[in-house]
C-alpha positions in Angstrom: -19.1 -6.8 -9.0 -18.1 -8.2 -12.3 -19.5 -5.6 -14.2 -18.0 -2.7 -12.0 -14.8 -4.5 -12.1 -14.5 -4.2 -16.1 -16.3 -0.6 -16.7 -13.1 0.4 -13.6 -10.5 -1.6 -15.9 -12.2 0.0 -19.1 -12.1 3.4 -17.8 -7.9 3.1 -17.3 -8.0 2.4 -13.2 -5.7 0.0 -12.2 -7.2 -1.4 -8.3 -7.3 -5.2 -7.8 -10.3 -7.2 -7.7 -9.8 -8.4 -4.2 -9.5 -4.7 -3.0 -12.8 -4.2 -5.6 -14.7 -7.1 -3.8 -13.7 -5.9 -0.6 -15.0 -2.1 -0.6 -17.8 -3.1 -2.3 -18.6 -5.9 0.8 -17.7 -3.3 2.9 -20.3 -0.6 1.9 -22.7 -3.9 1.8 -22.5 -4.7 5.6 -22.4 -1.2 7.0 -23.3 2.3 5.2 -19.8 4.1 6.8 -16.6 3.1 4.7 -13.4 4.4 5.4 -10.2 3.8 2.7 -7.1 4.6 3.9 -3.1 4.4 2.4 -0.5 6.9 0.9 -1.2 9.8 -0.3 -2.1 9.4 -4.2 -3.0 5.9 -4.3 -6.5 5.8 -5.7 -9.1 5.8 -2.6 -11.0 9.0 -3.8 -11.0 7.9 -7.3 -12.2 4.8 -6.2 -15.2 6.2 -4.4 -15.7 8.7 -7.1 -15.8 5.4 -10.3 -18.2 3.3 -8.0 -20.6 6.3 -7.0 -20.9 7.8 -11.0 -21.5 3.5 -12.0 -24.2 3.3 -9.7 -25.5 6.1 -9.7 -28.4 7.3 -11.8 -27.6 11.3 -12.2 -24.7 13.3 -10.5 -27.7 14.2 -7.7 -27.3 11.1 -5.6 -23.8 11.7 -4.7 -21.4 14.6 -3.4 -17.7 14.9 -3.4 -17.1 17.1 -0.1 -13.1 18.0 0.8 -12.9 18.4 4.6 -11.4 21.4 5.5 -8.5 21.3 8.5 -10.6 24.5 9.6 -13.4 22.0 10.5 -14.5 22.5 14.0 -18.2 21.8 14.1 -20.9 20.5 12.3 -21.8 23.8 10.0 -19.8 22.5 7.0 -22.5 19.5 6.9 -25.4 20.6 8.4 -25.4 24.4 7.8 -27.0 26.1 10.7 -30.4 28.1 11.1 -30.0 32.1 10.2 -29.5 34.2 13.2 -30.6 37.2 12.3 -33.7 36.0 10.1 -35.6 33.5 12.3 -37.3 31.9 9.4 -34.1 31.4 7.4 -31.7 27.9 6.9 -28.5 28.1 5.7 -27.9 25.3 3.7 -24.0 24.5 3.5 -22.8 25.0 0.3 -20.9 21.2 0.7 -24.3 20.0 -0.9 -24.3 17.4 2.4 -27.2 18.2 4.0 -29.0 18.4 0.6 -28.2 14.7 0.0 -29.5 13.6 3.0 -32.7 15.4 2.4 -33.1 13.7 -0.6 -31.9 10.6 0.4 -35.2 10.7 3.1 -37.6 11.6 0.0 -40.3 8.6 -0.3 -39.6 8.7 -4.3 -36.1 8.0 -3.9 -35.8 5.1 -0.8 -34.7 2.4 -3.7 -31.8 4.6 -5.0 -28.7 4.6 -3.6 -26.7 8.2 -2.3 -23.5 8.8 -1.7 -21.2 11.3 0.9 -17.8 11.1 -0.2 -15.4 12.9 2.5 -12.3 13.7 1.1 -9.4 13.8 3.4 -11.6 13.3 6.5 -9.1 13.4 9.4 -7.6 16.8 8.0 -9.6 17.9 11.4 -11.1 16.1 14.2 -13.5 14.0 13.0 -15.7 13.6 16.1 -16.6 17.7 15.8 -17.8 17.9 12.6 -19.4 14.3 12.1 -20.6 14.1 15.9 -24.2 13.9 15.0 -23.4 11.7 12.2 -21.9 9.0 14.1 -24.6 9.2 16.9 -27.8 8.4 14.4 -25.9 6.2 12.9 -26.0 4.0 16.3 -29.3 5.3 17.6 -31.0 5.2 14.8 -32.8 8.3 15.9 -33.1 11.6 13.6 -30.7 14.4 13.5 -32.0 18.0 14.9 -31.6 21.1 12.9 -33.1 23.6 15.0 -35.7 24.8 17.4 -38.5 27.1 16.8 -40.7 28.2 14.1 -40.5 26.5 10.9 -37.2 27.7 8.3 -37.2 28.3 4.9 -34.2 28.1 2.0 -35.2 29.5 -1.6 -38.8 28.8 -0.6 -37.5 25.3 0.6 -38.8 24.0 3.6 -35.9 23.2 6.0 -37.6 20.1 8.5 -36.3 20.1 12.1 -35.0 16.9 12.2 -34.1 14.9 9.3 -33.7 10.9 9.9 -30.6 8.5 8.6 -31.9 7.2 6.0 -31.0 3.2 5.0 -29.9 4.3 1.4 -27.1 6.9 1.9 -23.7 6.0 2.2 -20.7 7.6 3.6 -17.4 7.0 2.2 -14.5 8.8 3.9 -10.8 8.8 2.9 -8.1 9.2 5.3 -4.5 9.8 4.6 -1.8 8.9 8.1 0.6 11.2 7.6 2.1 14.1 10.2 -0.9 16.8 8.6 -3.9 14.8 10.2 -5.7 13.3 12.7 -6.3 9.8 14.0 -9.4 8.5 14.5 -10.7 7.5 17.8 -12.4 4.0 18.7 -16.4 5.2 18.5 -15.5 6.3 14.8 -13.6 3.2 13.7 -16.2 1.2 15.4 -19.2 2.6 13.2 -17.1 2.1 9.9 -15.6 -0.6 7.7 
């Protein structure tokens, strides 16, 4: 904490250390953080001065502005190829490439990041449905059905599990452009 706190004051951010000790005891106890206030007031840079300190190499972390277009989980997830049944398309958010990587044996002691920007710009419980139910079930989240997909020679699993080194960060702006969250999101974050 210590450390982080001078590299953030070093670096020309100006966020108090109680508000420093606090998200970083919030991402501690649970792996879902929300920051919320006005418009401009530092949560995404924040998130983006903690994730590029801890991080080893821009790889373990993605910035990912939610669109207000949002309406299912495609953004996140991509979705399997219709017309070429061995074919994934990956989402071009770089989401569901984090969590892949995040599951890799080689990587379980490093830490990665999702950083939602503006997440209530849509509904929340579309897009991040599956999200917030392996996050209390503990179970894996399904892809797709059927024979095995590729991407650029990549194979695409079925299911891919929550792993207990990624973390979500999501910033939320109340104003009269979004939404507010309901009670099963607010009870899964800090």
């Amino acid at each position: 904490y210590n450390v982080f706190t001078e590299s953030i004051y070093n670096a020309g951010i100006r966020i108090s250390r109680s508000l420093i000790i606090r998200f970083i005891a919030s991402l501690i106890t649970k792996p879902f953080v929300l920051l919320t206030g006005l418009s401009g007031s530092g949560k995404t840079k924040l998130a983006q001065a903690f994730v590029q300190w801890i991080c080893e190499s821009k790889n373990q972390y993605r910035i990912v502005p939610v669109g207000a277009d949002w309406t299912n989980r495609e953004p996140l997830l991509g979705y399997p190829n219709g017309l070429n049944p061995e074919e994934y398309i990956l989402p071009d958010s770089g989401a569901l490439q984090i969590l892949i990587e995040s599951n890799k044996p080689e990587n379980a002691k490093k830490p990665y990041f999702l950083i939602l920007d503006e997440m209530n710009l849509s509904h929340v419980e579309r897009y991040f449905a599956d999200f917030l139910s392996v996050m209390e079930s503990h179970k894996s989240i399904k892809l797709y059905d059927g024979p095995e997909r590729r991407m650029n020679e990549v194979r695409i699993e079925k299911e891919v599990s929550w792993p207990k080194n990624l973390f979500i960060i999501g910033t939320v702006n109340v104003d009269e452009t979004t939404y507010m969250f309901s009670p099963k999101v607010l009870d899964r974050a800090n």
